[in-house]
Biopython code that builds the backbone (N, CA, C, O; Angstrom):
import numpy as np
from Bio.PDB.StructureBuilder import StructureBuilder

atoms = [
    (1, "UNK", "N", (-15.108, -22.999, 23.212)),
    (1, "UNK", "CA", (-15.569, -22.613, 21.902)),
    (1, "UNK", "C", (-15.538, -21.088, 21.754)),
    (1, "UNK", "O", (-15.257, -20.561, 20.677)),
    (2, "UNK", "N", (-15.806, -20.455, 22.758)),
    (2, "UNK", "CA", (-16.269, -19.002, 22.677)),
    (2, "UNK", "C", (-14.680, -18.541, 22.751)),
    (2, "UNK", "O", (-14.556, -17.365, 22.408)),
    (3, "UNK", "N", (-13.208, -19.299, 23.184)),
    (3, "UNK", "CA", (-11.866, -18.475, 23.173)),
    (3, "UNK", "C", (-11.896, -18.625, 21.769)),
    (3, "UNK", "O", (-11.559, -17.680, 21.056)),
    (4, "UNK", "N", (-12.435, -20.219, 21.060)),
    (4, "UNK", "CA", (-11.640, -20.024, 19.628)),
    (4, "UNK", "C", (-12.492, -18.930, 18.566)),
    (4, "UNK", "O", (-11.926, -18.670, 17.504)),
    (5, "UNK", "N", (-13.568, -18.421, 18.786)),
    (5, "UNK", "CA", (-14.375, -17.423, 17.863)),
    (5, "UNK", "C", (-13.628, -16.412, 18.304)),
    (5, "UNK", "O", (-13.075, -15.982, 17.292)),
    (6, "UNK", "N", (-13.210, -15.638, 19.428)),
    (6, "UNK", "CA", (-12.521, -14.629, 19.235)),
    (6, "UNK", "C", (-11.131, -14.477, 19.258)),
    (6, "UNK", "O", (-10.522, -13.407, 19.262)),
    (7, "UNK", "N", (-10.497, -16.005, 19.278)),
    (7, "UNK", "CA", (-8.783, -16.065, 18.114)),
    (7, "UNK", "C", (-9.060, -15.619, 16.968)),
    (7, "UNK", "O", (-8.597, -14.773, 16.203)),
    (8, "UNK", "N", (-10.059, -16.476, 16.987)),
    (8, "UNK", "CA", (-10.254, -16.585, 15.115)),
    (8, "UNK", "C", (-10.959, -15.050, 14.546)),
    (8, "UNK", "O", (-10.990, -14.878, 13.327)),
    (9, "UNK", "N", (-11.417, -14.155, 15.305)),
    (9, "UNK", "CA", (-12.124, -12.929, 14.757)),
    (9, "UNK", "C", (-10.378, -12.451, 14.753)),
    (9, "UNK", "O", (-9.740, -12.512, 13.702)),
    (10, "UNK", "N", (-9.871, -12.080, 15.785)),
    (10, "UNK", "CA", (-8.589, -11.468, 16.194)),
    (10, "UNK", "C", (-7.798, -11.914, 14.990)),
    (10, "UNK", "O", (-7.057, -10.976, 14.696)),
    (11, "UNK", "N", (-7.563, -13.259, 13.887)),
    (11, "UNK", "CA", (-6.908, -13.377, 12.951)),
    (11, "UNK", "C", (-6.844, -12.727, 11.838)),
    (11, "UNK", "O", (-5.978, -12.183, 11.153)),
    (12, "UNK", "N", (-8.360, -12.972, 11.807)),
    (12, "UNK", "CA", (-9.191, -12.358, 10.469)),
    (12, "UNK", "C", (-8.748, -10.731, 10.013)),
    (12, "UNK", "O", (-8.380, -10.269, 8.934)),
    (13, "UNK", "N", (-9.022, -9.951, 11.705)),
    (13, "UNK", "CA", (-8.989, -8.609, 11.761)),
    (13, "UNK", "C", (-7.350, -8.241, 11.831)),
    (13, "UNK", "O", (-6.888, -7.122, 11.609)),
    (14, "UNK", "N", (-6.768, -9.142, 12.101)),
    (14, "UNK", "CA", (-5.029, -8.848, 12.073)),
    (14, "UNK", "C", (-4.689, -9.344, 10.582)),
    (14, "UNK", "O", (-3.664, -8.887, 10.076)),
    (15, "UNK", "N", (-5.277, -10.021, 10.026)),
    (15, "UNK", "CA", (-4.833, -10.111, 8.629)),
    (15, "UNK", "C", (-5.098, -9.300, 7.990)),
    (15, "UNK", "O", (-4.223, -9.180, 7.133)),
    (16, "UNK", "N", (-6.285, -8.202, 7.818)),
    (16, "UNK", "CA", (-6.922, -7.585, 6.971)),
    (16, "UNK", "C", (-6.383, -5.517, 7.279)),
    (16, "UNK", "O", (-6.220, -4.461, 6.667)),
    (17, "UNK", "N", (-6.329, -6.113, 8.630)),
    (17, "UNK", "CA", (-5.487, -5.005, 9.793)),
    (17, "UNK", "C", (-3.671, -4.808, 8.618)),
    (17, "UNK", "O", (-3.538, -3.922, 7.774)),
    (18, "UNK", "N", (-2.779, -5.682, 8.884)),
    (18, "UNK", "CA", (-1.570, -5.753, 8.040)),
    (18, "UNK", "C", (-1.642, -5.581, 6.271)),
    (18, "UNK", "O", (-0.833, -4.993, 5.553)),
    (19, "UNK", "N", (-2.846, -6.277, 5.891)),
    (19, "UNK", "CA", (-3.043, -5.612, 4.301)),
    (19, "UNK", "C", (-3.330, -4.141, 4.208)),
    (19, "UNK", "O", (-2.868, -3.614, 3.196)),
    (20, "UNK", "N", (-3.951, -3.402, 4.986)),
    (20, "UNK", "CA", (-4.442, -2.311, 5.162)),
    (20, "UNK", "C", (-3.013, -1.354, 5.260)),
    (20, "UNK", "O", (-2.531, -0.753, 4.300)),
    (21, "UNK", "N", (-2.487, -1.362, 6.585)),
    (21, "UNK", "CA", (-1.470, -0.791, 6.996)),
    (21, "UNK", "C", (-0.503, -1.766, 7.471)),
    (21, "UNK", "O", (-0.575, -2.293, 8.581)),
    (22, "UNK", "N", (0.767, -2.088, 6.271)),
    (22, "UNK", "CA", (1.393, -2.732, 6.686)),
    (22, "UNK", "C", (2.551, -2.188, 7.607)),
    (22, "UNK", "O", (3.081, -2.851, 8.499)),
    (23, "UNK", "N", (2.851, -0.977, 7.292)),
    (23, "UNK", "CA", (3.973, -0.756, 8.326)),
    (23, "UNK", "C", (3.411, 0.541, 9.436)),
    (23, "UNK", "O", (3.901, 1.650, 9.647)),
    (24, "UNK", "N", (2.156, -0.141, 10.029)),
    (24, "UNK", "CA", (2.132, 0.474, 10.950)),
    (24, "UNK", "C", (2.884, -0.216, 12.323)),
    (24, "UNK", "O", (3.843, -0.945, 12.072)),
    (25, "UNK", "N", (2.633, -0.092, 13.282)),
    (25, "UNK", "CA", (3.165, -0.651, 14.495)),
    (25, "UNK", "C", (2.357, -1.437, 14.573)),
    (25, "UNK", "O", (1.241, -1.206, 14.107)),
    (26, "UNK", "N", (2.742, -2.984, 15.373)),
    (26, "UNK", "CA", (2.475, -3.790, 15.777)),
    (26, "UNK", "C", (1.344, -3.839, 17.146)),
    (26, "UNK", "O", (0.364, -4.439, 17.587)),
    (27, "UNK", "N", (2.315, -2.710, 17.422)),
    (27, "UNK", "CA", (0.748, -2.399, 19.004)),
    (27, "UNK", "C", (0.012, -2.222, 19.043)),
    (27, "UNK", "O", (-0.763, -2.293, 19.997)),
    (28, "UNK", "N", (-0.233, -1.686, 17.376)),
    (28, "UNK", "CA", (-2.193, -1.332, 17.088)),
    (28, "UNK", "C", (-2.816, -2.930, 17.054)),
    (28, "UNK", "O", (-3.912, -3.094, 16.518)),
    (29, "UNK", "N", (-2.112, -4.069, 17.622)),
    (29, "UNK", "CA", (-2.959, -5.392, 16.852)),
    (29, "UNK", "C", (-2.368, -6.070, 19.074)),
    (29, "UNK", "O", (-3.161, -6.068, 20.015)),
    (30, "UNK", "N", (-1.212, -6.406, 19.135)),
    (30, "UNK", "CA", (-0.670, -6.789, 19.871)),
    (30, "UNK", "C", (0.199, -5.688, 21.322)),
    (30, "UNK", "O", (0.802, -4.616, 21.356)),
    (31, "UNK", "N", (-0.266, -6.884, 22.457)),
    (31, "UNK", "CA", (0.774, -6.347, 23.420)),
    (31, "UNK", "C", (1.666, -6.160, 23.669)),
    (31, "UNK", "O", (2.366, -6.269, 22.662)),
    (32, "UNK", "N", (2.395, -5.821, 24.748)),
    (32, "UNK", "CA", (3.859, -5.806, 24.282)),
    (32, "UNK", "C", (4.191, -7.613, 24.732)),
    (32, "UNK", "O", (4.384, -8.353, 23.768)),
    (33, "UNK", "N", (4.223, -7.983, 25.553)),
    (33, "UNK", "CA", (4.165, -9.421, 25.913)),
    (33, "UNK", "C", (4.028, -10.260, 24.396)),
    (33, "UNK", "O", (4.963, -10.581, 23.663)),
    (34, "UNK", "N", (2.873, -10.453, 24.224)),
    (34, "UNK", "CA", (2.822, -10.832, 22.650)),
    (34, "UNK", "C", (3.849, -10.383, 21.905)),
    (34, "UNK", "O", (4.597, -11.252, 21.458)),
    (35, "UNK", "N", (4.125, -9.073, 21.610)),
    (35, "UNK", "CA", (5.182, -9.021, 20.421)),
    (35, "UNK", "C", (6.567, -8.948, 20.595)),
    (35, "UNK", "O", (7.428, -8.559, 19.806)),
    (36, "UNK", "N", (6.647, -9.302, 21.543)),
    (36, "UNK", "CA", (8.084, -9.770, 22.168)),
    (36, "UNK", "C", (8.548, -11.271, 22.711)),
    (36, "UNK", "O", (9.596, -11.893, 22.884)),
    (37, "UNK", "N", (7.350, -11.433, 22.845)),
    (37, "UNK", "CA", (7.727, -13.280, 22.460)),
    (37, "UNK", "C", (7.446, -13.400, 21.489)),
    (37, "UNK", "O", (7.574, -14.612, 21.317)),
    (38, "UNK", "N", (7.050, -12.908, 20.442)),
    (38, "UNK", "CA", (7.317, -13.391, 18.529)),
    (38, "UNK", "C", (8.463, -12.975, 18.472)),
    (38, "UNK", "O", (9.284, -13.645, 17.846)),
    (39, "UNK", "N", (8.919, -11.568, 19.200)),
    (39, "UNK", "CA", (10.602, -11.153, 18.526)),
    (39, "UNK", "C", (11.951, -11.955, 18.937)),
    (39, "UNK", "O", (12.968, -12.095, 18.259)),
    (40, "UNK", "N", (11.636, -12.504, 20.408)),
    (40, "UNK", "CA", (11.987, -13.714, 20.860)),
    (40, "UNK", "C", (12.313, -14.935, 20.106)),
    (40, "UNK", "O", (13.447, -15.358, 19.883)),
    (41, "UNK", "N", (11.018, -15.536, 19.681)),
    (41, "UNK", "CA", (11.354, -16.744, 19.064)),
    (41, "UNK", "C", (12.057, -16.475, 17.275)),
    (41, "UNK", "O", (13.000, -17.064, 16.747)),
    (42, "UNK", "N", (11.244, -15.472, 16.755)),
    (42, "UNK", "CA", (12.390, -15.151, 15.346)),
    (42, "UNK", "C", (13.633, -14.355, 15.588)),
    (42, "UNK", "O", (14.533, -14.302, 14.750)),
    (43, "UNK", "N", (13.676, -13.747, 16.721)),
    (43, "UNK", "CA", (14.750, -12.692, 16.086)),
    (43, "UNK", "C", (15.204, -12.744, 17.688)),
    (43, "UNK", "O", (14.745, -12.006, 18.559)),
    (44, "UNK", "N", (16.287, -13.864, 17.896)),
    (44, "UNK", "CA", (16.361, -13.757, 19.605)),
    (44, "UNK", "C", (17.731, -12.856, 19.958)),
    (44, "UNK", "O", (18.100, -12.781, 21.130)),
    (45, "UNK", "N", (18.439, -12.203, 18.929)),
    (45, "UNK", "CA", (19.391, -12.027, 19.353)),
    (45, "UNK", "C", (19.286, -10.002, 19.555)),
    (45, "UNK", "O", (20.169, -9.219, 19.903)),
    (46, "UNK", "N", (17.760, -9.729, 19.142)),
    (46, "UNK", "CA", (17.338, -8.379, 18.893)),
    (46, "UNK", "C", (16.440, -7.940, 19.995)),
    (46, "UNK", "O", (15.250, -8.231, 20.119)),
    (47, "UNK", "N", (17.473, -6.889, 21.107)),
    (47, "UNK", "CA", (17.005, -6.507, 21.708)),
    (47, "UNK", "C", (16.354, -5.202, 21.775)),
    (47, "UNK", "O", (16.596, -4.381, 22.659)),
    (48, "UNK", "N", (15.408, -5.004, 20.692)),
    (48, "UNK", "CA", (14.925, -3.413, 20.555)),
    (48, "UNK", "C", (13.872, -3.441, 21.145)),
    (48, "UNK", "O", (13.167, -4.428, 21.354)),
    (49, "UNK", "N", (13.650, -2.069, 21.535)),
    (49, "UNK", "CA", (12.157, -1.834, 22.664)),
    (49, "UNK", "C", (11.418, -1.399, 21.522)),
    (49, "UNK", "O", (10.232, -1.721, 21.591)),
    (50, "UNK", "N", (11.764, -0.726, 20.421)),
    (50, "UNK", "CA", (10.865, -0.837, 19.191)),
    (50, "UNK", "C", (9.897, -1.670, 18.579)),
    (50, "UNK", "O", (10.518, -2.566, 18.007)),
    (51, "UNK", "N", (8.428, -1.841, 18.390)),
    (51, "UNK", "CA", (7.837, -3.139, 18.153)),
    (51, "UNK", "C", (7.668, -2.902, 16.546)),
    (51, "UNK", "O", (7.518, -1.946, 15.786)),
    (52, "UNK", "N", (7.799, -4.606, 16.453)),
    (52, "UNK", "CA", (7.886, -4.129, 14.592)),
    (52, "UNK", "C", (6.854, -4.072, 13.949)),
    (52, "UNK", "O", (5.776, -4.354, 14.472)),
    (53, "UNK", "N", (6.957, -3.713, 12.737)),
    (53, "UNK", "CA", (5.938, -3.384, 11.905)),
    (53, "UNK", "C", (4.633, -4.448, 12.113)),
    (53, "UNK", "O", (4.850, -5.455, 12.788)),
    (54, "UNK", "N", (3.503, -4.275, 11.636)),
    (54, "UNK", "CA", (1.922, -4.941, 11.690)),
    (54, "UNK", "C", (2.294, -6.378, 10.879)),
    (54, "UNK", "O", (2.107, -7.561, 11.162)),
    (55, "UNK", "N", (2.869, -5.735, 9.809)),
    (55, "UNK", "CA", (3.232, -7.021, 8.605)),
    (55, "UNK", "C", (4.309, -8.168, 9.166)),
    (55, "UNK", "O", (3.968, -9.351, 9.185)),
    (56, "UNK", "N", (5.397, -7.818, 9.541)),
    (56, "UNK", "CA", (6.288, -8.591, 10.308)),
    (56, "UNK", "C", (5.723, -9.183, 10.987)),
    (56, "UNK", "O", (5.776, -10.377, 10.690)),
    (57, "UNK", "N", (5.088, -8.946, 11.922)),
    (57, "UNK", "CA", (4.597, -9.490, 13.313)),
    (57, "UNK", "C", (3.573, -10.699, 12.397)),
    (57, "UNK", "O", (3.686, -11.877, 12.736)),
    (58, "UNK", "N", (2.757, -10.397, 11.436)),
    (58, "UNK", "CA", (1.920, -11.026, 10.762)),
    (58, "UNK", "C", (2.749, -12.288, 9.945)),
    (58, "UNK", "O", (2.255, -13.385, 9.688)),
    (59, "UNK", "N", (3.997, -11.885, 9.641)),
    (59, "UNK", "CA", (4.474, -13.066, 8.491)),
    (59, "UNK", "C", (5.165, -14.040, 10.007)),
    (59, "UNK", "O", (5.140, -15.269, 9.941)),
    (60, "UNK", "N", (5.665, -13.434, 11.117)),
    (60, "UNK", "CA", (5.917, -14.261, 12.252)),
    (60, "UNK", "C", (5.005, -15.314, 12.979)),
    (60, "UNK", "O", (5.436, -16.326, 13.533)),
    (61, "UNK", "N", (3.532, -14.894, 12.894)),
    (61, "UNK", "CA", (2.853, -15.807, 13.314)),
    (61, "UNK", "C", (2.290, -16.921, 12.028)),
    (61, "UNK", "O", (1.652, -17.936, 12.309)),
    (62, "UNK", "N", (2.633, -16.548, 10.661)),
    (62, "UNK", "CA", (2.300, -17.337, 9.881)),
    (62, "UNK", "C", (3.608, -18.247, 9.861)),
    (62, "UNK", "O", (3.306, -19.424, 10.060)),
    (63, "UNK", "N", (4.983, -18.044, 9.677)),
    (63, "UNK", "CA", (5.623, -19.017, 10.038)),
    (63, "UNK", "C", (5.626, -20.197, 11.153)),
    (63, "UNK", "O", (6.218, -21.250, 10.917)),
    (64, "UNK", "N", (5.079, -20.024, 12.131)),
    (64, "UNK", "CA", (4.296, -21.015, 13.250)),
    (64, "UNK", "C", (3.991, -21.685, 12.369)),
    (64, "UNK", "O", (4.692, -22.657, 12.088)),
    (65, "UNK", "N", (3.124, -21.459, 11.822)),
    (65, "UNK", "CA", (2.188, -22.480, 10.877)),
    (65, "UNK", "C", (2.923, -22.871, 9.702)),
    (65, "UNK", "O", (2.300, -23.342, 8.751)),
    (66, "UNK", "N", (3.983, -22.753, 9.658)),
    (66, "UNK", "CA", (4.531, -23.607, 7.783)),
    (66, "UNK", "C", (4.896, -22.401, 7.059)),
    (66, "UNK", "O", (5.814, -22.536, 6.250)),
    (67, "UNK", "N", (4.470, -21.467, 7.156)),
    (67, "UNK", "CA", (4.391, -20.260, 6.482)),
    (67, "UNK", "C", (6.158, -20.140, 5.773)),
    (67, "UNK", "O", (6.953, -19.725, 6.615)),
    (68, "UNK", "N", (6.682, -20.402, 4.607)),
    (68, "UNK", "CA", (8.023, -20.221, 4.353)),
    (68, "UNK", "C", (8.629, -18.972, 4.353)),
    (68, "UNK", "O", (9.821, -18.790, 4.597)),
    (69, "UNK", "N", (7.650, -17.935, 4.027)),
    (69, "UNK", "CA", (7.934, -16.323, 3.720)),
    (69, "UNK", "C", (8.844, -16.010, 2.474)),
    (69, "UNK", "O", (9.472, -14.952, 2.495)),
    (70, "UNK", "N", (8.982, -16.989, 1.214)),
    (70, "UNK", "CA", (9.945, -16.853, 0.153)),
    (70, "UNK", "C", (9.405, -15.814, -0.133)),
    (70, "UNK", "O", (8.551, -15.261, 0.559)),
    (71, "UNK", "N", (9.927, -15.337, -1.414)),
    (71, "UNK", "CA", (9.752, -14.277, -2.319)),
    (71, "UNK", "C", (8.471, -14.417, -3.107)),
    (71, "UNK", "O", (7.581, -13.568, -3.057)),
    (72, "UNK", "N", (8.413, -15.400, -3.759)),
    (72, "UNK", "CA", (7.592, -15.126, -4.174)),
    (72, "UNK", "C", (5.771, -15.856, -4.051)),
    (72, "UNK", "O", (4.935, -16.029, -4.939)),
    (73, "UNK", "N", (5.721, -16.115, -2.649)),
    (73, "UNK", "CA", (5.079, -16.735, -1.736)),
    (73, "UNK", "C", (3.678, -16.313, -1.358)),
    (73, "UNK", "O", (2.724, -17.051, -1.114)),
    (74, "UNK", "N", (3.733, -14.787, -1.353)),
    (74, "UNK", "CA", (2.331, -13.873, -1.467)),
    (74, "UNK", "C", (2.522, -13.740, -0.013)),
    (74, "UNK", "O", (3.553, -13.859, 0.650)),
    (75, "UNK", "N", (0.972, -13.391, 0.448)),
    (75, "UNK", "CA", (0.640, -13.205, 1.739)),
    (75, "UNK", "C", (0.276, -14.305, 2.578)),
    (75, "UNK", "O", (-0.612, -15.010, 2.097)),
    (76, "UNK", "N", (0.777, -14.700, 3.866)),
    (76, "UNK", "CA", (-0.194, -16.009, 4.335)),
    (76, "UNK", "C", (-1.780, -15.668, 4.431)),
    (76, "UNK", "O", (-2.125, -14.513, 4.185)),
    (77, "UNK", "N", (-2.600, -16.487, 4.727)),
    (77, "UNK", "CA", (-3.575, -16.034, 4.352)),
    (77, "UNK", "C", (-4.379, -16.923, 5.668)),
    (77, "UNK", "O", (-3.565, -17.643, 6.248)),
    (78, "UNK", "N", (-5.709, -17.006, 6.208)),
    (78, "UNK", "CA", (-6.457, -17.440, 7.945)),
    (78, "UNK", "C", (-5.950, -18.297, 7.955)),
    (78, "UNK", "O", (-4.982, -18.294, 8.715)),
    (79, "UNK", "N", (-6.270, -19.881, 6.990)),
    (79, "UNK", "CA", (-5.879, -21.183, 7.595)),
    (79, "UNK", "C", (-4.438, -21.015, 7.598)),
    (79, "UNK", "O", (-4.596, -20.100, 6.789)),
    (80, "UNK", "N", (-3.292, -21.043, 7.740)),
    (80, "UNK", "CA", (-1.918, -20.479, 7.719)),
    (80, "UNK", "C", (-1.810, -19.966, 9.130)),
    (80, "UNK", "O", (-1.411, -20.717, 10.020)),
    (81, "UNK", "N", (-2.121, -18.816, 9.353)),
    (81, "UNK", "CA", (-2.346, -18.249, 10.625)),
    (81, "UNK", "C", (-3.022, -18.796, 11.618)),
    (81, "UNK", "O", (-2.587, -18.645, 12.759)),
    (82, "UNK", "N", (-4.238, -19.552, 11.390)),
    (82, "UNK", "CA", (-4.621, -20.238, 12.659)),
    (82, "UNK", "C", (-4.225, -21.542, 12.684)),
    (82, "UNK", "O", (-4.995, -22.121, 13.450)),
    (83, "UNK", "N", (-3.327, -22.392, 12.188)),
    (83, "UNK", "CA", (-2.575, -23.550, 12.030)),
    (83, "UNK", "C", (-1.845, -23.619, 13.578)),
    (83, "UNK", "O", (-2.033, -24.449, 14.467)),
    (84, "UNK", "N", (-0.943, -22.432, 13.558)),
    (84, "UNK", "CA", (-0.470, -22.479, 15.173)),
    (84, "UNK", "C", (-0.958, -21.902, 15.981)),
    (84, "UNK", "O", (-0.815, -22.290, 17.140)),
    (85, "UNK", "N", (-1.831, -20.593, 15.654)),
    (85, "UNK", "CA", (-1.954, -19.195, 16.370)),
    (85, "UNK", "C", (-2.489, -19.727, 18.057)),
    (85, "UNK", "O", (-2.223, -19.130, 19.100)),
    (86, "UNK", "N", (-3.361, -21.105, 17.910)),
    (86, "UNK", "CA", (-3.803, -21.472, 18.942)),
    (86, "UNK", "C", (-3.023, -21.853, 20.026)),
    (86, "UNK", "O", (-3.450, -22.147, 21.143)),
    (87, "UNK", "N", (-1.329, -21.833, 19.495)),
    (87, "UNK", "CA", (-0.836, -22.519, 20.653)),
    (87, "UNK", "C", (0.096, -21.184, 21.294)),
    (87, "UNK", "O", (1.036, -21.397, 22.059)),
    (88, "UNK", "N", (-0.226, -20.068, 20.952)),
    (88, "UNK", "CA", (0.572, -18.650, 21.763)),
    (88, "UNK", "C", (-0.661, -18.694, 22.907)),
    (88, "UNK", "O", (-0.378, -18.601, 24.102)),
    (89, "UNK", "N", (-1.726, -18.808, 22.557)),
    (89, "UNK", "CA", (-2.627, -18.911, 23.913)),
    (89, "UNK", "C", (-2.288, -18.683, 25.268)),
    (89, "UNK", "O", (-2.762, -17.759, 25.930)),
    (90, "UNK", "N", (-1.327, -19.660, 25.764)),
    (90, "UNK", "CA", (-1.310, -20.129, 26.946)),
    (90, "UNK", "C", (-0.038, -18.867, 27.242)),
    (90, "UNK", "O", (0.163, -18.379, 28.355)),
    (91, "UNK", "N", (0.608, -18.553, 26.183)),
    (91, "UNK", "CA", (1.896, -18.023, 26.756)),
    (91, "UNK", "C", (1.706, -16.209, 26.719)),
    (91, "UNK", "O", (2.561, -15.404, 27.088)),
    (92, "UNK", "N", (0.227, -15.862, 26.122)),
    (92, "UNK", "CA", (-0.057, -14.951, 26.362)),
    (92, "UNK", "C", (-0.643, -13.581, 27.246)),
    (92, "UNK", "O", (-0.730, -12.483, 26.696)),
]
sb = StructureBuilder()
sb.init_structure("model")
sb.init_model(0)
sb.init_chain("A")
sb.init_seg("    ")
for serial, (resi, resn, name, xyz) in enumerate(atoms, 1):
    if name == "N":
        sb.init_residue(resn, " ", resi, " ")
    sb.init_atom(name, np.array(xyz, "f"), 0.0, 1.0, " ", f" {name:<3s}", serial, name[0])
structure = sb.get_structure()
């Protein structure tokens, strides 16, 4: 119980974290481990040591969850994000 209260704080504060500053770096939220197995599973053919933006990294873990990312789609928003977020867990 006590891992899923601080996924779930860590969502909250990474969602509100990416509305704030969306194109900051990703490392202010994530490790490098973490944001390289998101760049991995979306973008496998991109080998940059560059980590991407806060927002990217954010619309990557909402796609886990269903998240389509169209145009005119808005922002994902917690339930979206914690739909999968629980299953990077293990690989983190």
């Amino acid at each position: 119980m006590a891992t899923y209260n601080i996924v779930a704080w860590r969502l909250m504060w990474l969602t509100y974290q990416a509305r704030l500053n969306p194109d900051a770096s990703c490392q202010v939220v994530f490790s490098p481990a973490e944001w390289k197995l998101l760049r991995r599973k979306f973008q496998a053919k991109n080998r940059s040591k560059k980590p991407p933006s806060l927002h990217q990294a954010l619309i990557w873990i909402a796609r886990l969850g269903g998240f389509l990312a169209r145009t005119g789609d808005g922002e994902p928003g917690l339930k979206t994000l914690a739909a999968r977020a629980f299953d990077l867990l293990p690989f983190a």
